[in-house]
N, C-alpha and C positions, 0 to 999 in steps of 0.2 A: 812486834812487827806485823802489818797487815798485807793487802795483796796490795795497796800502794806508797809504801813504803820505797821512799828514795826517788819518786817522779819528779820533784822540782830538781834534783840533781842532772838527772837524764832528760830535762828538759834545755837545760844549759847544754849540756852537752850536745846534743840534736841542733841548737842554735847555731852552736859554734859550727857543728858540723857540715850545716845547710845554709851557713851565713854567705855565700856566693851563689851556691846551686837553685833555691829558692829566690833567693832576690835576682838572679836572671832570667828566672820564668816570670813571676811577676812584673817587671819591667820589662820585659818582650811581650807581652802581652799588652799592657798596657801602648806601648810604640805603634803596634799592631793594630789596634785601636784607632789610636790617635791618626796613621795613615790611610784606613779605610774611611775615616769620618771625614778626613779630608778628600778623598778620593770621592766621596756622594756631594760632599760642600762645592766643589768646585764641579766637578759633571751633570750638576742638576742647579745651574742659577735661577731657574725662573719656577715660580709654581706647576705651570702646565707641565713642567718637563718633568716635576714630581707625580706630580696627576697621573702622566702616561707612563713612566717607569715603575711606577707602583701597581698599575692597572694590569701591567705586563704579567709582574710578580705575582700576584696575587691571584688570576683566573691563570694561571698555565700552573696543571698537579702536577708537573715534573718540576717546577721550581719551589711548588708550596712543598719540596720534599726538601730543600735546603732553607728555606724559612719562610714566616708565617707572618706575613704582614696585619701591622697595628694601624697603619694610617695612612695619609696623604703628607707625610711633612720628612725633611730630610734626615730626623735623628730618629723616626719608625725605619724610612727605608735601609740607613747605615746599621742598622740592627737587622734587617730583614737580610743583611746581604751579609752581617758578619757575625750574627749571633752562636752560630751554628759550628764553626770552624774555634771560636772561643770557647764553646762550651764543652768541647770538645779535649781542646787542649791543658783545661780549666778541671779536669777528670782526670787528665792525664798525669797534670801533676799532682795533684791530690795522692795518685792511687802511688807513684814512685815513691814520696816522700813516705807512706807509710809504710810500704813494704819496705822499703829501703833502715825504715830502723824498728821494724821488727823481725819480719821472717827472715832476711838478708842477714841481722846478726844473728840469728840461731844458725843458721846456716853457715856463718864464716866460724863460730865458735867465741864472737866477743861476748854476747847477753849470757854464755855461762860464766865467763869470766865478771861477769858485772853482778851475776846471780851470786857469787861467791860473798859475795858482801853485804849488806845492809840492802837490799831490794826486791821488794815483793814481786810476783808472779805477774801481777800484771801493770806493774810499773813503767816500760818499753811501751806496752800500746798505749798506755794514757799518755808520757812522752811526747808520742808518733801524732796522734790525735792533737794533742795541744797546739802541736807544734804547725800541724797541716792547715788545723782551723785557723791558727793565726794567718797564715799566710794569705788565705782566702778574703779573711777579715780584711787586711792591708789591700787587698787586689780590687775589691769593691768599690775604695775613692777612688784610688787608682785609674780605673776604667769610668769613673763618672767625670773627672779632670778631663783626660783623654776627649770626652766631648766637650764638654764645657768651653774647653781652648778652642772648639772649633767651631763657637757658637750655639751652643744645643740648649734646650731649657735643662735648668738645673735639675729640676723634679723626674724626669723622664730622664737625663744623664745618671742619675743613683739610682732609679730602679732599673737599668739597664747593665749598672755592675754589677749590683743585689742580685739580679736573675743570673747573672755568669756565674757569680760566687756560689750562688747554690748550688749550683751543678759539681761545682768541688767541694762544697761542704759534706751533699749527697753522695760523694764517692771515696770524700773519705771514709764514711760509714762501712760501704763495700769495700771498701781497699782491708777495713779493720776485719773485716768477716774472711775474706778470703784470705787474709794473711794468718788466721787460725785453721782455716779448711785445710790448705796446701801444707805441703810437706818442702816445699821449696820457693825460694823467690820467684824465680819464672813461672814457677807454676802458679805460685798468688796473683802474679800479676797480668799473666794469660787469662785466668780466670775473671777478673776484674774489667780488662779490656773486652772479653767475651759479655761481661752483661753492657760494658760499652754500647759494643756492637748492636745489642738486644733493644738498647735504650733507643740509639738513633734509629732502627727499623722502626717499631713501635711509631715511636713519634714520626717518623718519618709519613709511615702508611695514615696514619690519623689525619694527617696532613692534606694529604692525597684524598682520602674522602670526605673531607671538610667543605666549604661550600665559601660561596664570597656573596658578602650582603649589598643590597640594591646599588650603593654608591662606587663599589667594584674596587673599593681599595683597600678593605676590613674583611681579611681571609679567618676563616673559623675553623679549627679543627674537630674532626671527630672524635668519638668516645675514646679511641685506643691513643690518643696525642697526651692524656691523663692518666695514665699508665708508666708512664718514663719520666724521668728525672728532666731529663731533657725539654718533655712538652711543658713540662712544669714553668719552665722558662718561658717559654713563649705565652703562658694564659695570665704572666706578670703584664703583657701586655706595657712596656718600656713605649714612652708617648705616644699611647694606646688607651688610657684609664691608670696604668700604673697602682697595681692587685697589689699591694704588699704585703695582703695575709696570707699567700704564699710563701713568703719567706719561710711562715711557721709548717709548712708542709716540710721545706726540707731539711731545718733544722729537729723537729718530730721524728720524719726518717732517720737520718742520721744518728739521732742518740736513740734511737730501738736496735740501729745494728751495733753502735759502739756498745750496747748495753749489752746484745750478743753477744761482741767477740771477748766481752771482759769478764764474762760469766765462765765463756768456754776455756780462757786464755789460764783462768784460776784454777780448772779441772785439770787439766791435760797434761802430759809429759811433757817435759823438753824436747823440743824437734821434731813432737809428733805434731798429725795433723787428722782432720779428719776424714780427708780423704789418705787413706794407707799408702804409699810409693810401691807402683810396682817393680816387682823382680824384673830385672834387664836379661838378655836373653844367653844363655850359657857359652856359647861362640858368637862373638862379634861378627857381624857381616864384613864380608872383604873388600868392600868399602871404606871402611873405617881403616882398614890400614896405612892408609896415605895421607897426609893433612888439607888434600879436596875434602876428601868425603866426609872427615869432622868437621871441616868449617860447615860444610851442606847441612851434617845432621844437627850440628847446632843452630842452623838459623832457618831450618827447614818451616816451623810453626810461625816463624814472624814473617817469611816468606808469604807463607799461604794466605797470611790474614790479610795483607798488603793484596796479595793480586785478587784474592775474593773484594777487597774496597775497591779499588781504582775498575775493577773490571764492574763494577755498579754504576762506580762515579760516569763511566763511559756509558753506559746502557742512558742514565738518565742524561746527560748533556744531549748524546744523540737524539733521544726523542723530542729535545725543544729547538731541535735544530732549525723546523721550520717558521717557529713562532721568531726565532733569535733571525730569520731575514724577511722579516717585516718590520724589527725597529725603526724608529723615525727620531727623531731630534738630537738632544745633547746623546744622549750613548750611543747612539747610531757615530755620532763623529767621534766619538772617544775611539769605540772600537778601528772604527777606521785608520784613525792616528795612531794608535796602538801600533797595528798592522803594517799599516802604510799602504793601505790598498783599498777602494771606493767597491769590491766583492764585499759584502756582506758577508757570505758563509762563508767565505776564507778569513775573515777579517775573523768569525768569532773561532771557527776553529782554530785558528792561530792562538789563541787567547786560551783555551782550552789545552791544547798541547801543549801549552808553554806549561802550566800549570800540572799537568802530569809528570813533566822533566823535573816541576821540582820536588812532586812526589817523589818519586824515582830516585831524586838525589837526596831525599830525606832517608829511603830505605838504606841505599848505600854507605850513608854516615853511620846509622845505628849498626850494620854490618862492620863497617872497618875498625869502630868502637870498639867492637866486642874484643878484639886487641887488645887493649890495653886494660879489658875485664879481665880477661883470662892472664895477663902477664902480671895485675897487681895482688889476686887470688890466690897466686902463687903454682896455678895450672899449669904456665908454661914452661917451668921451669923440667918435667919429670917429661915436656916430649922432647924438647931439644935435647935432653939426656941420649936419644933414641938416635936412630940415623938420620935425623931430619935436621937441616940445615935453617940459620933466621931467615935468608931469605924466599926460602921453598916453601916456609909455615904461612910468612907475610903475604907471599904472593899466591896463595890459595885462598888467602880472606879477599885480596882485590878481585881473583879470578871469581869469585862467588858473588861480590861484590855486581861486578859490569855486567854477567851473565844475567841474573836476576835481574837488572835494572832494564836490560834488554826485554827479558820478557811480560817485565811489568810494562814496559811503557807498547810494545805489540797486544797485548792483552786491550788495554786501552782503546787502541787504535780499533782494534778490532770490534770490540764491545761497541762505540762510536758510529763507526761505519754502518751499522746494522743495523740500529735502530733510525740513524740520520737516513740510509737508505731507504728504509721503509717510509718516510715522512719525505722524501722528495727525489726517490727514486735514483735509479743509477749506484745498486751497491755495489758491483762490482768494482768501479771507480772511483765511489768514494773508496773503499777498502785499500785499493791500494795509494791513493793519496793520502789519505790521512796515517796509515803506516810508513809512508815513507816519511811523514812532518815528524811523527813521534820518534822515528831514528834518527831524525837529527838532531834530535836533543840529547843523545847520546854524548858526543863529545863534551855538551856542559857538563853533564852529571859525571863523566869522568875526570873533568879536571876537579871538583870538588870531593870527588875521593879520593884524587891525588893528593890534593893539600890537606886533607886528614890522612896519611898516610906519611905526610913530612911533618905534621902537627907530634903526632905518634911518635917519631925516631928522634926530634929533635927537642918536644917538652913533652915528654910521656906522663908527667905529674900533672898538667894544664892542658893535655890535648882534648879531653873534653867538651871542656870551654871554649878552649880556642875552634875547636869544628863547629859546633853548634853557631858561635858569633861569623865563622864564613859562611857559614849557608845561610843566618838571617839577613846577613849584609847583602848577602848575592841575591836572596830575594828580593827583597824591598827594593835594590837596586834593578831590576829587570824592568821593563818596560809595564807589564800587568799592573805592578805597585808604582815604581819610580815615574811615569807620566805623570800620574796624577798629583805627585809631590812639587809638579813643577822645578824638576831637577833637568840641567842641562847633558845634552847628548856628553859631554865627554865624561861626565859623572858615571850614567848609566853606561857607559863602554866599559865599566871595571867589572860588569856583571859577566859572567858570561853566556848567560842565558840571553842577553840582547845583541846575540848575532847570528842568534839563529830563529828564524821568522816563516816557518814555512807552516801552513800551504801558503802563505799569500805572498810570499816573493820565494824565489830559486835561493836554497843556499849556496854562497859562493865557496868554491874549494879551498880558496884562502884562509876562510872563517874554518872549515873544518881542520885543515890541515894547520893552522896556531893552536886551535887547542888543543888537537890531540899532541904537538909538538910541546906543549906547556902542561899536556895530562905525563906525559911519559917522562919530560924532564923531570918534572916532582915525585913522581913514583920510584925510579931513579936514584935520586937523591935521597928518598927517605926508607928504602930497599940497604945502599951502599950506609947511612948514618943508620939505622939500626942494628947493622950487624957487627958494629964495631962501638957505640955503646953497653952500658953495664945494665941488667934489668933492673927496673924500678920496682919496687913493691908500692 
């Protein structure tokens, strides 16, 4: 027997295991794609409207901090506008998929069980790795189709996967290091998210000091945009030149770290890690006594990293606030239609806020999720032992849930406010008007963690799946994405983020008081059905 002994076994296995989980990422991804390419195909008919929206993109550093334009043509700018939120996401599952079948089963106690038998030491990472790469590999046509349907040239559509793909080839590599480092899944996967974080700074700043060549529509990044996994993506340059010997950067990367973690993975104990777990402290805080303060402690690190993102995402919106009411042509009318309002700066902040609420109701999901982590773990089993009642447990993940959601999307506001102030004056006013738009997006985010909350009590085996496909449906269906699909008003009313439009119209109290009538009926419901089902493992 060697250290890979038994991997095509536990590559099966992995398959079977991620034969839904993976091909939903993949294929929402791809959708994702496919509706923002449509969204530039149809808001930019004519060249000059590319000319100037590209012009826009390109000399404003607070946009070149979300992408790096390649050109004057509509499959540079659909990458200019979506690269970044893919590559993103393109990391994200990379890094789950492999934490999830290595650190995660040392961690539950299956890979000892699987060690029992015919399989070498570092059989699980190569597995995890096989299995991640593959998924990447598939994702790449994927997202080159995605344009293709919507007109793009073919050559610039496949290196515009190729560049997403690598950003998840590249993290699977981290994903495989950090899942040796940590001593726990969260911890691999904090850890992971954390050079995330690292990566889009980096590129980010590079960005930002980058320069635009004489034609004004060929944004160049600086030295430090070569530094991140990330910038890597953008010096592929997708109907720009189209670099494909990049690919071999991040395929290089990536097998120097797999080469790491399987050196380390061959050393090391079971369970151990390189970073040691620290000792917890000998008395519990008395916090911890009541099922608030463990939902808080447990989600306190995915909190923080949320409102440290959103409270940047606002810092940089606000600073282009003044360049975003100078638009002129097609996106000048998008936004407006959007909106429904001939304000420019209400028009874009509206579009902006709406976008935080769906932040907001992504934290929330991952929040109420955590539910059905701890009940399949077999965690909750030893507190309802305790004096804690299902629905006092449940209802301390929703109360954590809206609480956070409140202060991520004020955070927001706030962050916005200040910078938009300083570019056009009057912060006191913006301050409180864009805080009051971000609260009303309130109500949507809690009706979507109401229906993950009845998802929970009523398919706790599929409520995963099933929260994630309402919140992409509710997106796409919002006014941001669904316009541009050319979907009609009664389609997009099944959102519920398209009834809430402020700053640029008054929310009506109608709109407020259905959904919160339709957050607390499902809350309700799925409160009253989980306390009378059986737990699911």
């Amino acid at each position: 027997m060697n250290a890979l002994t038994g991997t095509t076994h536990l590559i099966r296995l992995a398959l079977r295991r991620d034969r839904f989980v993976l091909t939903f990422w993949v294929l929402a991804l791809a959708v994702f794609l496919t509706a923002t390419t449509h969204m530039s195909v149809s808001g930019l008919p004519t060249q000059d409207d590319v000319v100037a929206e590209t012009q826009f993109m390109a000399g404003n550093p607070g946009m070149r901090l979300l992408g790096l334009s390649a050109g004057a043509s509509v499959g540079a700018y659909a990458m200019t506008r979506s690269y970044l939120t893919l590559a993103i996401l393109a990391a994200v599952m990379s890094t789950l998929a492999v934490v999830r079948h290595t650190r995660r089963n040392e961690e539950t106690g299956s890979d000892e069980l699987l060690r029992a038998g015919v399989v070498g030491p570092c059989a699980s990472l190569a597995a995890a790795v096989t299995v991640t790469l593959a998924a990447n590999v598939a994702l790449a046509p994927l997202l080159a189709l995605a344009m293709i349907v919507n007109g793009q040239p073919a050559a610039g559509s496949f290196a515009a996967g190729a560049a997403i793909a690598g950003v998840g080839i590249a993290f699977t590599g981290i994903a495989a290091v950090t899942s040796q480092v940590a001593t726990t899944a969260r911890g691999a996967s904090g850890l992971a998210m954390a050079v995330l974080a690292a990566a889009f700074a980096v590129s980010g700043v590079g960005n930002m000091l980058g320069y635009v060549d004489a034609s004004g529509v060929v944004a160049h990044s600086a030295w430090p945009g070569w530094l991140s996994p990330i910038g890597w993506g953008y010096q592929m340059r997708p109907f720009g030149g189209d670099h494909w010997w990049l690919l071999g950067l991040f395929v290089a990367f990536a097998a120097a770290l797999v080469a790491t973690a399987g050196g380390y993975a061959a050393r090391r104990d079971h369970g151990a890690g390189a970073l040691a777990q620290r000792s917890g402290r000998a008395a519990a805080s008395p916090r911890l006594r009541g099922p608030f303060g463990l939902a808080w402690r447990l989600q306190r690190p995915v909190f923080l990293a949320w409102l440290v993102g959103l409270t940047g995402f606002g810092l940089v919106f606000g600073s282009v606030a003044e360049s975003a009411t100078t638009m002129e042509g097609t996106m000048r009318d998008w936004y407006e239609q959007m909106a429904g309002t001939s304000r420019l700066f209400d028009a874009f902040a509206t579009s902006m806020v709406e976008m935080a609420g769906m932040a907001a109701a992504i934290y929330a999901v991952q929040v109420l999720l955590r539910m059905r982590e701890e009940e399949a773990r077999g965690r909750l089993e030893p507190v309802l032992a305790a004096a804690v009642g299902r629905p006092r447990w449940a209802a301390a993940y929703v109360l954590t849930a809206a609480l956070g959601a409140v202060v991520l999307l004020v955070a927001f506001a706030v962050a916005m406010a200040l910078t938009a102030g300083a570019a056009l004056g009057d912060t006191p006013g913006l301050l409180g008007e864009l805080t009051g738009a971000a609260l009303a997006q309130l109500p949507a985010v809690l009706v979507i963690a109401a229906a993950v909350v009845a998802a929970f009590a009523l398919l706790p085996r599929r409520a995963v799946v099933v929260s994630w496909l309402m919140l992409g449906a509710s997106v796409l269906l919002s006014p941001v994405f669904g316009l541009s699909l050319g979907l009609p008003d009664r389609v997009l009313d099944l959102s519920p983020f398209a009834h809430l439009k402020a700053p640029a119209a008054e929310v009506g109290t109608v709109a407020i008081v259905a959904l919160l009538a339709v957050a607390a009926g499902l809350t309700a419901t799925g409160l009253a059905m989980f306390r009378r089902r059986d737990l699911a493992t």
